[in-house]
C-alpha positions as CSV (number, residue, x, y, z in Angstrom):
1,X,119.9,138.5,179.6
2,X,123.8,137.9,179.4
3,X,125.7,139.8,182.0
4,X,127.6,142.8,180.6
5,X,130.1,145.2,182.3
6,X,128.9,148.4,184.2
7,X,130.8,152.0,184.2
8,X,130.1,152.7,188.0
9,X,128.1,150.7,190.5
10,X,124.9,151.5,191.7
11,X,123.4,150.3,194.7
12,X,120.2,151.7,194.8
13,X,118.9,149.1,193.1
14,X,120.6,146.0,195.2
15,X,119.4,148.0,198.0
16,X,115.9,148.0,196.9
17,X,115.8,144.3,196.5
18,X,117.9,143.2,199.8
19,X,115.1,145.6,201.6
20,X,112.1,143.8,199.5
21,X,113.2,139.8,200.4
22,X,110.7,140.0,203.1
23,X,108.1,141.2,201.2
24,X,104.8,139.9,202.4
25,X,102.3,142.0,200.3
26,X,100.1,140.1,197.1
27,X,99.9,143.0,195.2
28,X,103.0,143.4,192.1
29,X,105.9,144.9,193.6
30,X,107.3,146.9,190.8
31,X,110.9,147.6,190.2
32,X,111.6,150.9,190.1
33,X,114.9,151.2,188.2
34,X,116.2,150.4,184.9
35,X,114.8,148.1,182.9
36,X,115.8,146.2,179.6
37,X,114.4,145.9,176.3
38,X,112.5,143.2,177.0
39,X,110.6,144.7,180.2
40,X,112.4,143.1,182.9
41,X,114.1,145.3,185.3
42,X,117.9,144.9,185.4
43,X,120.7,145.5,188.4
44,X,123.6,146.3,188.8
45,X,126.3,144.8,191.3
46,X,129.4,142.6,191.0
47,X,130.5,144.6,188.0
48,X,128.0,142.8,185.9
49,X,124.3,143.6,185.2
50,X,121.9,141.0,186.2
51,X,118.0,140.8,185.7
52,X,116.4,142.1,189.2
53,X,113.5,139.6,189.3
54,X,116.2,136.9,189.0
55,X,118.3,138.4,191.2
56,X,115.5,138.6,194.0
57,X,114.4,134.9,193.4
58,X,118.2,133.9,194.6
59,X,117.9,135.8,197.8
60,X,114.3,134.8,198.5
61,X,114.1,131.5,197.3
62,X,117.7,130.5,197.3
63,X,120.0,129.4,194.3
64,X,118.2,127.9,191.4
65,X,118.1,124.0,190.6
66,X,119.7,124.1,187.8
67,X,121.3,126.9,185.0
68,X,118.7,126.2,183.0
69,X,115.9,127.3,185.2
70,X,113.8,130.5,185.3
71,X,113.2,132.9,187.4
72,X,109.1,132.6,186.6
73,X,106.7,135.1,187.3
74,X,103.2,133.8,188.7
75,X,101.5,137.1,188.0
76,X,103.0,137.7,184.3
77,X,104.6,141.2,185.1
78,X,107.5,141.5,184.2
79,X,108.8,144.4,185.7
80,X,107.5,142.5,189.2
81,X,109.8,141.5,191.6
82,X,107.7,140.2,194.4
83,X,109.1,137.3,195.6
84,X,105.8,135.5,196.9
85,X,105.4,135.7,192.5
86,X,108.9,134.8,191.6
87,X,110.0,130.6,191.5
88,X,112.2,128.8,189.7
89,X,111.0,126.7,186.9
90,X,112.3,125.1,184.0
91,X,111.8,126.4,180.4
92,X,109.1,124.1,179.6
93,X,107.2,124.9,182.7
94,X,107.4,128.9,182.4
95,X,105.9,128.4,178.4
96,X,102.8,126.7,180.0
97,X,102.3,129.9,182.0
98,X,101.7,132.0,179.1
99,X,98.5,131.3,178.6
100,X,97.2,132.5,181.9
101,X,99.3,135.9,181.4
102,X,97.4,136.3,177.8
103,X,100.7,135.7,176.0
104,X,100.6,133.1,173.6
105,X,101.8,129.6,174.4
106,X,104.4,128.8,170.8
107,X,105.7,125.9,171.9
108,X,107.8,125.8,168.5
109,X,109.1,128.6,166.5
110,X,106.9,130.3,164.1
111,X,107.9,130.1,160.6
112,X,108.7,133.4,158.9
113,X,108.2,133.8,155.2
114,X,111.7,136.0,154.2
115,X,109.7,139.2,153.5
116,X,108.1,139.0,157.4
117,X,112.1,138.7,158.0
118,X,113.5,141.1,156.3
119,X,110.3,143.4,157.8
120,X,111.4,142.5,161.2
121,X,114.8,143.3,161.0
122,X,113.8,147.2,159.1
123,X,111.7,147.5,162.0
124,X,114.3,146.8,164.4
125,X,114.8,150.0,166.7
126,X,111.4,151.8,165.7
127,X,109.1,148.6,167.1
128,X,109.5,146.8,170.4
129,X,110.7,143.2,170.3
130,X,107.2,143.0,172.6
131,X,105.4,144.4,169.9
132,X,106.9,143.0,166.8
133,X,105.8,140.0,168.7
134,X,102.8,140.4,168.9
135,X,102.5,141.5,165.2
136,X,104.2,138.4,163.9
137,X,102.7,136.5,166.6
138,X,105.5,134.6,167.7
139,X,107.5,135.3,170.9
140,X,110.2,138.1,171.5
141,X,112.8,135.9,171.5
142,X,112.1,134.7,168.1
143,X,112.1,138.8,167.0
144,X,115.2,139.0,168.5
145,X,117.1,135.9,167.2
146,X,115.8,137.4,163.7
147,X,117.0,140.6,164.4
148,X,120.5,139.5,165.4
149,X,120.9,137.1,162.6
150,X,120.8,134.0,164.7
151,X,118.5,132.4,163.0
152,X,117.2,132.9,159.0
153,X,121.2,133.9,158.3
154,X,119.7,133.4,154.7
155,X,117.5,136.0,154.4
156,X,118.9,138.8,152.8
């Protein structure tokens, strides 16, 4: 999630994740705030918002390896932000997980046919990314590089 400017800070939720880094519980630890479109909770602090499981992989686990990794979830929630279930791993490592959290393991984009793109981008607001996903069976990412033109600029 890119980091976008807040109106007024919020602590609560910086609080809630400074007074979680010791959690020692196996069960999820569910983030009780906001949370974006894609299900992960989000935070705010620093005049920027920042994705809380992230955010409580830093403190816990310390600053990731490189930009490019995750913060992964072992148990596949992604509104969890547990830190025994949060570690940094690269792309290619977090896709392998899918699998075990019953989310499909793409690999590759899916191919769209144009009407399946110009469905997906009617739908966008009504559905989900999540379950437009599911429908098209590709991953939310793809929905939402559809949506936002990124990618198939040439379907009208």
């Amino acid at each position: 999630m890119s980091e976008r400017k807040t109106r007024a800070p919020n602590r609560a939720g910086i609080e809630f994740i400074e007074a979680n880094v010791a959690y020692t519980g196996d069960d999820c630890l569910l983030w009780p705030y906001t949370c974006c479109t894609a299900g992960y909770g989000s935070v705010g602090f620093d005049g920027t918002v920042h994705l809380a499981h992230r955010t409580m992989c830093r403190l816990a686990h310390g600053e990731p390896p490189t930009t490019k990794h995750h913060a992964a979830h072992e148990c596949g929630n992604r509104a969890c932000v547990n830190p025994n279930h949060l570690s940094w791993k690269t792309p290619r490592e977090n896709q392998f997980d899918r699998p075990g959290h019953g989310r499909p393991f793409t690999g590759r984009r899916k191919t769209m046919t144009a009407e399946q793109v110009r469905e997906i981008r009617r739908l966008k607001g009504q559905k989900t990314s999540i379950a437009l996903a599911k429908r098209f069976g590709c991953t939310e990412s793809n929905i939402r590089h559809i949506q936002t033109w990124a990618t198939y600029r040439h379907v009208v």
